[in-house]
BALOBA-1460 file (C-alpha; in Angstrom, 3 decimals):
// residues 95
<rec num="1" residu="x" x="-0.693" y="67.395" z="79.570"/>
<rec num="2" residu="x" x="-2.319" y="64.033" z="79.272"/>
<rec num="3" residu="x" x="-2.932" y="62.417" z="82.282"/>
<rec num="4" residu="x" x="-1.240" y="58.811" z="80.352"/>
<rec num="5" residu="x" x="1.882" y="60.801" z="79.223"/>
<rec num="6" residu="x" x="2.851" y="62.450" z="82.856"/>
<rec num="7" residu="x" x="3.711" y="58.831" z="84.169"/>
<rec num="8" residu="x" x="5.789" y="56.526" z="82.068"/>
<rec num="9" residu="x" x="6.255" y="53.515" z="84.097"/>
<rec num="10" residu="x" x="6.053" y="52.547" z="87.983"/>
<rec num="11" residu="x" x="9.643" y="51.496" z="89.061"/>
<rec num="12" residu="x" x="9.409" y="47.936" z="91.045"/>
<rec num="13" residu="x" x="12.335" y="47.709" z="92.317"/>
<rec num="14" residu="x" x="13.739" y="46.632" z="96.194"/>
<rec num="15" residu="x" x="14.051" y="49.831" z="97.742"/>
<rec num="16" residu="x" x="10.422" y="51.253" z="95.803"/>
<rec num="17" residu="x" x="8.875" y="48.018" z="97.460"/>
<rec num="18" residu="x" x="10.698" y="48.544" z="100.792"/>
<rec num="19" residu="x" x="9.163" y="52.524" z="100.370"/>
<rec num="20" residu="x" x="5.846" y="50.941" z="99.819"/>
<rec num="21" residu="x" x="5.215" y="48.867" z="102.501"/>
<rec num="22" residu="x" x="6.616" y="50.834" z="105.180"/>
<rec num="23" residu="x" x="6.447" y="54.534" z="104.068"/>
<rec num="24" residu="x" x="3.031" y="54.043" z="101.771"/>
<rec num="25" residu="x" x="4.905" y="55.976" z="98.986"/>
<rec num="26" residu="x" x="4.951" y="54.429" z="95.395"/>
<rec num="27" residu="x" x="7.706" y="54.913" z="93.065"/>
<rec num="28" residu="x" x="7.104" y="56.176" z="89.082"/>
<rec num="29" residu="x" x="9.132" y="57.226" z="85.759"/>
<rec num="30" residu="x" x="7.541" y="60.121" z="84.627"/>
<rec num="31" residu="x" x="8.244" y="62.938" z="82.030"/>
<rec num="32" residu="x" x="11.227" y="64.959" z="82.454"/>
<rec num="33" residu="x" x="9.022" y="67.743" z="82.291"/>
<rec num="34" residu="x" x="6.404" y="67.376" z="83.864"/>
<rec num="35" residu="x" x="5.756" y="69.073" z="87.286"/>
<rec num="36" residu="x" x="4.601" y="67.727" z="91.243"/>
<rec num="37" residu="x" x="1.139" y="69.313" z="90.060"/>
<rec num="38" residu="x" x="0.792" y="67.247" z="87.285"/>
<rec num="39" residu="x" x="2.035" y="64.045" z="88.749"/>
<rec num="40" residu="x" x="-0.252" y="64.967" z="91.885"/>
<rec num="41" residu="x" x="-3.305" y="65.375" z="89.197"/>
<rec num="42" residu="x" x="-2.309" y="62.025" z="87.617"/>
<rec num="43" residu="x" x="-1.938" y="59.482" z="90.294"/>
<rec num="44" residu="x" x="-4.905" y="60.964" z="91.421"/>
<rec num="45" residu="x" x="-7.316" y="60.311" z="88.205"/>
<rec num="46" residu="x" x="-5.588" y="57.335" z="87.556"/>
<rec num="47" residu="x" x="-5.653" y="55.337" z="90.697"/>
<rec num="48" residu="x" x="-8.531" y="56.785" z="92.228"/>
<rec num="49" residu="x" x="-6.542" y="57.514" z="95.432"/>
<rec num="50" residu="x" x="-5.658" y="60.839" z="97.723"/>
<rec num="51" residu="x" x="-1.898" y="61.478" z="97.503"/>
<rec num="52" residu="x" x="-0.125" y="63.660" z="100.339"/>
<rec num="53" residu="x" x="3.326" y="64.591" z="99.369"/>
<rec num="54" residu="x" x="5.313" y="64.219" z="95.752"/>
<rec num="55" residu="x" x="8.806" y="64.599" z="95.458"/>
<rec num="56" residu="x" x="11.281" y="64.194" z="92.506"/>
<rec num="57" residu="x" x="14.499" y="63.276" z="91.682"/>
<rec num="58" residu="x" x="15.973" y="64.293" z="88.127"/>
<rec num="59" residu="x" x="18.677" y="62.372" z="86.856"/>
<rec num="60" residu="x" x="21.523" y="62.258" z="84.082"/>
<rec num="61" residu="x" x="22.162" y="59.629" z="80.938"/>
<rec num="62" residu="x" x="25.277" y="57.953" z="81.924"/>
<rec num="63" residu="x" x="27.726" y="57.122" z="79.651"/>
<rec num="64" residu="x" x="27.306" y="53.642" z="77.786"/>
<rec num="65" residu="x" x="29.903" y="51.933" z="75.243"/>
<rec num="66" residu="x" x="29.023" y="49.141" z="73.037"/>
<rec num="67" residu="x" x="32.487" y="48.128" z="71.813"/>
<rec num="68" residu="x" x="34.268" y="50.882" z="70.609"/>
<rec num="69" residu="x" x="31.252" y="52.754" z="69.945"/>
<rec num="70" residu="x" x="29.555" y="55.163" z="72.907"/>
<rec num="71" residu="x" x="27.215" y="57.422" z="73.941"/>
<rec num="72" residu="x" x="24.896" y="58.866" z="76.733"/>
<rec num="73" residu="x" x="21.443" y="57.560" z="77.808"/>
<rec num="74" residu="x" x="18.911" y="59.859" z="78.275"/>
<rec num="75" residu="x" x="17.562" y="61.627" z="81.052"/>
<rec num="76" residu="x" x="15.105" y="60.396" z="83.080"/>
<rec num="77" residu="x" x="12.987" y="61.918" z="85.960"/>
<rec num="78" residu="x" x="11.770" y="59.854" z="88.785"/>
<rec num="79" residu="x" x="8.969" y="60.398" z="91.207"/>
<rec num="80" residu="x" x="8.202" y="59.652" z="94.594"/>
<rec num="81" residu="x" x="4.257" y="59.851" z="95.834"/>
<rec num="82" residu="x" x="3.100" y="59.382" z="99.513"/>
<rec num="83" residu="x" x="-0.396" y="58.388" z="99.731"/>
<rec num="84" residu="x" x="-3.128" y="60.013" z="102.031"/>
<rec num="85" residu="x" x="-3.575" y="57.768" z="105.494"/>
<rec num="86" residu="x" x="-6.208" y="55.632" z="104.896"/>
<rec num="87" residu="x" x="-5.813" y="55.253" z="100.865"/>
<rec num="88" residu="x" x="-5.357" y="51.637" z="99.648"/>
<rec num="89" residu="x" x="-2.249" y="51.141" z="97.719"/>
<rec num="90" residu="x" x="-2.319" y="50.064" z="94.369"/>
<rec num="91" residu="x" x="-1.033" y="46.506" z="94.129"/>
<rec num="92" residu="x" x="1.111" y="47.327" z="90.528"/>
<rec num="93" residu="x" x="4.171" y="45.860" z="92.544"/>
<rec num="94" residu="x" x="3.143" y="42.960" z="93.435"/>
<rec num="95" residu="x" x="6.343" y="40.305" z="93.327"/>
């Protein structure tokens, strides 16, 4: 897998900024397939930095109506990395 395909987008939001300043974990949408390996391997290359823990959270398109017209979002996998002590956080989420 390509290392700019496993992560989509970082998520900025207030609990992935809470989780970053006081847990040193940043917060990414990344492929619904792709495994803690390969976001491990990612962050990694990318950022330069030593990561010490990944863990995901899959979730399910909810149901959205436009009118009288619906349908489902898609899935979407989100990932949680804890940085190595010592590692300097990338400053992405900056608000």
């Amino acid at each position: 897998m390509n290392l700019y395909n496993v992560i989509l987008r970082p998520i900025i939001t207030e609990k992935a900024v809470g989780k970053k300043e006081a847990e040193r974990t940043i917060c990414f949408q990344v492929k619904l397939d792709a495994t803690k390996t390969d976001i491990r391997t990612a962050v990694e290359k990318l950022f330069k930095v030593k990561v010490e823990d990944v863990r995901t959270a899959t979730f399910e398109g909810k149901l959205r109506r436009r009118g009288r017209y619906s349908g489902y979002a898609s899935d979407w996998k989100k990932a949680y990395v804890r940085l190595k002590p010592g590692e300097k956080i990338p400053e992405f989420a900056e608000l």
